[in-house]
C-alpha positions in Angstrom: -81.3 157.6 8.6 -80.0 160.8 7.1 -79.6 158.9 3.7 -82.8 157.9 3.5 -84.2 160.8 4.4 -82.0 162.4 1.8 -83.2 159.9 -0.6 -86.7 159.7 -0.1 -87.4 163.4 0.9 -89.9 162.2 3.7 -89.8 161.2 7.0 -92.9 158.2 6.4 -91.2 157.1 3.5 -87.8 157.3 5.4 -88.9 155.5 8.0 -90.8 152.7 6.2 -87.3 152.2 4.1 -85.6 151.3 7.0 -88.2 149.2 8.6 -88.6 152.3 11.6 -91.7 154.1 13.6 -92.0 157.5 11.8 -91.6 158.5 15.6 -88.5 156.8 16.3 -87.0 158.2 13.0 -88.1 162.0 14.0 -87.5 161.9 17.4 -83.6 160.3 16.9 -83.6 163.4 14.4 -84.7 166.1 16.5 -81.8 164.1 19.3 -79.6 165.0 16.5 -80.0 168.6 16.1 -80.3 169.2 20.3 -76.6 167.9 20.2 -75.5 169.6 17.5 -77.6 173.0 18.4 -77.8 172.9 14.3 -80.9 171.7 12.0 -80.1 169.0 9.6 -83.4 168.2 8.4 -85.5 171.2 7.0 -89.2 169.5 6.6 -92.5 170.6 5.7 -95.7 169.2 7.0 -98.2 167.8 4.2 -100.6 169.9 2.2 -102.5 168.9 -1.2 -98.7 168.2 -2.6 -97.9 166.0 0.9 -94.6 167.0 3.3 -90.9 167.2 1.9 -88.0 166.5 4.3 -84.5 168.0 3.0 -81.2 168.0 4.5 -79.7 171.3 5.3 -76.1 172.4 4.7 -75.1 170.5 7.8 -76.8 167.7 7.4 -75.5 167.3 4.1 -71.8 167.5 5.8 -72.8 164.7 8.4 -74.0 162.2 5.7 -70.6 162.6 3.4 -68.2 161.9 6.5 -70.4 159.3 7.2 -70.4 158.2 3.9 -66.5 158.1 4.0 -66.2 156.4 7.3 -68.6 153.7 6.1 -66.0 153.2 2.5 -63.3 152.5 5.0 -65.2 150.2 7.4 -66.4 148.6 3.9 -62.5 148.5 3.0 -61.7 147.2 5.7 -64.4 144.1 6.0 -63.3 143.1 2.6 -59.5 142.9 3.6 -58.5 146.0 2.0 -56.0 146.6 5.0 -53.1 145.5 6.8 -54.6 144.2 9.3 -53.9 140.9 8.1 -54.9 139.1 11.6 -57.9 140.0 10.4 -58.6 139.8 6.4 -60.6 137.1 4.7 -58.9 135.3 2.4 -58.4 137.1 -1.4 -61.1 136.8 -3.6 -63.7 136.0 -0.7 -66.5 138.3 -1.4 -68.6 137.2 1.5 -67.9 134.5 4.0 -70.5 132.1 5.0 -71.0 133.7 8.5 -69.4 136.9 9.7 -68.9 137.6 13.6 -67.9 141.5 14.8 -67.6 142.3 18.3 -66.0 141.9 21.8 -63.3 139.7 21.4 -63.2 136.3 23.4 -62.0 132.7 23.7 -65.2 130.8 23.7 -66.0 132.1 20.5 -62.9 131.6 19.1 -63.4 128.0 20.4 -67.1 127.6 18.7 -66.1 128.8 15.4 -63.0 126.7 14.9 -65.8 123.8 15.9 -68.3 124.9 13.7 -65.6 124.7 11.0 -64.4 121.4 12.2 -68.4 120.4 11.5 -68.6 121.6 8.9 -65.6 122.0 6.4 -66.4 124.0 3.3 -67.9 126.8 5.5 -65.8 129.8 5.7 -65.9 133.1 8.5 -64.9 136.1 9.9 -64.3 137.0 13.1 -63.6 140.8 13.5 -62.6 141.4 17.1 -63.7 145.4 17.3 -65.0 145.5 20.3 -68.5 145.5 22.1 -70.3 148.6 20.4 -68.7 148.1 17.2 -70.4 145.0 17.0 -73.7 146.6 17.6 -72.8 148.9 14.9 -72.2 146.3 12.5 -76.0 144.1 13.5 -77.1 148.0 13.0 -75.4 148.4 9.5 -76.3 144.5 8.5 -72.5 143.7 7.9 -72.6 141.2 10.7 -74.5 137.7 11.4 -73.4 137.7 14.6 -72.2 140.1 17.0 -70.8 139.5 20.8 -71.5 142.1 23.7 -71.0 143.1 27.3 -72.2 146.6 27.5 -73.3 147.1 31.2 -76.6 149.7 31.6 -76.1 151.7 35.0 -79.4 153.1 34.6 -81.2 149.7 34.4 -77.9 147.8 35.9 -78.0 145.4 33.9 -76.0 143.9 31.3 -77.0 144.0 27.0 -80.7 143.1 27.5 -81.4 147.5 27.4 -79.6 147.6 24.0 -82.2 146.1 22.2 -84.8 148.7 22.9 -82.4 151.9 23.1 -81.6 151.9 19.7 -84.5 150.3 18.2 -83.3 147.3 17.4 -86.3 144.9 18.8 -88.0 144.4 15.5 -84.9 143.4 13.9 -83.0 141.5 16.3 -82.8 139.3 19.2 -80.3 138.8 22.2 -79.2 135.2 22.7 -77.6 134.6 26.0 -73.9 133.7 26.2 -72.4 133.1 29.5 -70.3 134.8 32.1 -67.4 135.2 32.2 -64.0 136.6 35.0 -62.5 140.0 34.1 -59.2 140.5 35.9 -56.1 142.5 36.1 -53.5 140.5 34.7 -49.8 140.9 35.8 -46.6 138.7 35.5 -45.9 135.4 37.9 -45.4 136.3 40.8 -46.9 140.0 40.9 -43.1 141.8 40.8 -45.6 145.2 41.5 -47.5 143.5 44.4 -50.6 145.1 42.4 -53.6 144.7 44.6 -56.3 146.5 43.0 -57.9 148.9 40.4 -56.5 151.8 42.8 -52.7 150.4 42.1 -53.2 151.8 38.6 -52.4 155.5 40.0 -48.8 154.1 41.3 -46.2 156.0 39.4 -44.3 152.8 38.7 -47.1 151.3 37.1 -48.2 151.0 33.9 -51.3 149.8 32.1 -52.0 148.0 29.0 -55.9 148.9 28.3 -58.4 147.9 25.7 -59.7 149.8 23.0 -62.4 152.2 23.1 -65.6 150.7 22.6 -64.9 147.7 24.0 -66.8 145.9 27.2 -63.9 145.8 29.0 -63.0 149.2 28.6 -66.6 150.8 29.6 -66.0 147.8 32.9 -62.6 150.0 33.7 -64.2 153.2 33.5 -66.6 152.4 35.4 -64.5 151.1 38.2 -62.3 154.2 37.9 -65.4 156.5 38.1 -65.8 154.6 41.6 -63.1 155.6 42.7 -62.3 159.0 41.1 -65.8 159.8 43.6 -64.5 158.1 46.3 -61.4 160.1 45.8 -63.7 163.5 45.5 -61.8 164.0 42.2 -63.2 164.1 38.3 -62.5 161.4 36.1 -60.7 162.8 33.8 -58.2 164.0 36.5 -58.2 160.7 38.0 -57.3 158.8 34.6 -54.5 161.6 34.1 -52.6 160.1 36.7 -52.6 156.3 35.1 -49.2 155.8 33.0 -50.6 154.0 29.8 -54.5 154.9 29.7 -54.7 155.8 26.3 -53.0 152.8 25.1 -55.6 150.7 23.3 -55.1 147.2 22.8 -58.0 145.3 20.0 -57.9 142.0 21.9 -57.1 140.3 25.5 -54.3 138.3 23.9 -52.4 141.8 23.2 -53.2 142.8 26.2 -51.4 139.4 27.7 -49.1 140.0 25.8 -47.5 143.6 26.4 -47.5 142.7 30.2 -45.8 139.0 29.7 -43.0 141.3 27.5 -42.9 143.9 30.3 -44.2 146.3 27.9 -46.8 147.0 31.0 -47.1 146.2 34.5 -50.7 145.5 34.3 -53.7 144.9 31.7 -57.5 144.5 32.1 -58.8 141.2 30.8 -59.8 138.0 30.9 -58.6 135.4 33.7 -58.6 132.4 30.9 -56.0 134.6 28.4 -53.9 135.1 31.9 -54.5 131.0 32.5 -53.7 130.8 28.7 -50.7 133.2 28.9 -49.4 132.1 32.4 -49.6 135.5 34.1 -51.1 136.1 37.5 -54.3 137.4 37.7 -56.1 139.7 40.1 -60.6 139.2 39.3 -61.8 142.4 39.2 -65.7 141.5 38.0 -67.8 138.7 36.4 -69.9 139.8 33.5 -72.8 138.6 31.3 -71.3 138.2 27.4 -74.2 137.7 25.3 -74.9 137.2 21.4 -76.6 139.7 19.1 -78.1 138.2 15.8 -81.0 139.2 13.4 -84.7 137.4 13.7 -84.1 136.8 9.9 -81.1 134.9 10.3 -79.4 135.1 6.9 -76.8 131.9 7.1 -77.9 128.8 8.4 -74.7 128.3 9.9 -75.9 130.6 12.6 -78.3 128.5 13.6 -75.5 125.8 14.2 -73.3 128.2 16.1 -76.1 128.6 18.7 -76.7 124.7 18.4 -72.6 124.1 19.6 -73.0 126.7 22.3 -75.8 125.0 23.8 -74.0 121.6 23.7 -73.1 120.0 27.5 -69.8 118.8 25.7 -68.9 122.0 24.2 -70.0 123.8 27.9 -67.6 121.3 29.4 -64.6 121.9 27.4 -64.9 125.3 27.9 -65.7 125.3 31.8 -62.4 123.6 32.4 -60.7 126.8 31.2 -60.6 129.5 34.1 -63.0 132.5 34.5 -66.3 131.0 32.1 -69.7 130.3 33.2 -72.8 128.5 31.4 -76.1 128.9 32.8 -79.5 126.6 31.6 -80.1 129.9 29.6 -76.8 129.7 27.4 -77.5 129.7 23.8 -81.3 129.9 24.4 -83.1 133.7 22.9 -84.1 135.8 26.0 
């Protein structure tokens, strides 16, 4: 928003750049400067030579670090890292279809058999969690982004996300499926780890997603519980859990630094601790749902959707531990 206002010198013409209400664009603005307590867009109103909208010192300072942050993200999504779990092949400008977001097993699962359907496709799955994916639909870098953001004000999950960031003329939300989030622990539970409340032992320690994920904002949420429960803040509360900060990209790492004893406990899914034969302890079931464009721009996203919706495909998967399809799965709500 801030380059094109920068750009364009208007708020109309900004917003009809980037497809916005001239409302929307002004009042996420004026959001802007109330958090900062600083102006970032000095603006005129129209006369006989029309309004001008410039950036001020500060808003200036905003768009370069944004700027840079966007060259590494860029860098990164071309394979410019190394991160090689997670680079496209070299010379790969583009793949066909591009998939950012919460990391999970079904997807995993539909993209290999989209692949399987269709050989000469390529992709790119970028597991960076939930509101990084939203980010990416946000930024057009993504054809397909996967989500479990939970609302407390509206208490639901990823539906509200659509209209808070003005996103319903763009895009659409497809509904996934549910699936089992769990603590996961070794066979056998050696800590006898009963619940989210075990986490304040001071012989355990946690192996926890990354910030920005679902399955973080699900943890915090718990601990908020029962920091009130406990009459305590949260930040005291999560002071007293050995290995909060740690910040794991996917569930599979998180399997992974408890099976090695690395941690005592993780947060994930109860298929990775089926897949990684550690004990499991459910903590929640959640909605995971799919975030594409209305102007799809592969085809191949159209087949993705056309898998997921499959009573084979929903079979296969079902047998695995933790997942649930509904009649809505794969179907735009």
């Amino acid at each position: 928003m801030l380059r094109a206002v920068d750009q364009t010198g208007s708020f109309s013409q900004a917003a009809r750049t980037l497809g916005l209400s001239y409302a929307f664009l002004w009042n996420m603005i004026a959001q802007m400067e109330r958090n900062l307590g600083q102006k970032i867009v000095s603006s005129e109103r129209g006369g006989t030579k029309g309004g001008r909208a410039d950036l001020t010192r500060r808003g200036k300072q905003l768009l370069r670090a944004y700027s840079e942050l966007e060259s590494r993200v860029n860098e990164f999504l071309e394979g410019n890292t190394t991160l090689a779990e997670y680079s496209p092949r070299r010379g790969r400008i583009r793949p066909n279809l591009t998939f950012m977001g919460s990391h999970c097993v079904v997807v995993e699962s539909l993209l290999r058999r989209l692949h399987d359907t269709s050989p000469g496709m390529t992709y790119q799955m970028l597991n960076v969690g939930s509101w990084a994916g939203v980010t990416a639909m946000m930024l057009r870098q993504a054809d397909i982004a996967g989500l479990h953001i939970f609302d407390e004000e509206e208490a639901c999950y990823n539906q509200p996300i659509i209209s808070k960031f003005g996103l319903s003329n763009s895009c659409v939300l497809v509904r996934g499926y549910k699936r089992e989030q769990s603590l996961l622990v070794r066979r056998g539970n050696p800590k006898r780890i009963r619940g989210i409340s075990d986490l304040l032992r001071n012989d355990v320690k946690l192996a926890n997603r990354n910030l920005g994920s679902g399955t973080r904002f699900l943890l915090d949420r718990k601990l908020r519980e029962l920091a009130i429960n406990q009459g305590v803040s949260f930040e005291t509360l999560t002071k007293r859990i050995r290995g909060y900060d740690s910040e794991m990209m996917t569930h599979r790492q998180v399997a992974a630094a408890v099976a090695s004893k690395r941690a005592d406990v993780g947060i994930g899914l109860t298929s990775i601790a089926v897949e990684a034969k550690l004990d499991f302890i459910p903590v929640a079931e959640e909605l995971y749902d799919f975030l594409v464009e209305k102007r799809m721009r592969s085809s191949y996203v159209h087949d993705f959707f056309d898998i997921l919706r499959s009573r084979k495909f929903q079979r296969e998967v079902e047998a695995t531990a933790g997942i649930k399809f509904s009649k809505e799965s794969g179907l735009v709500l």
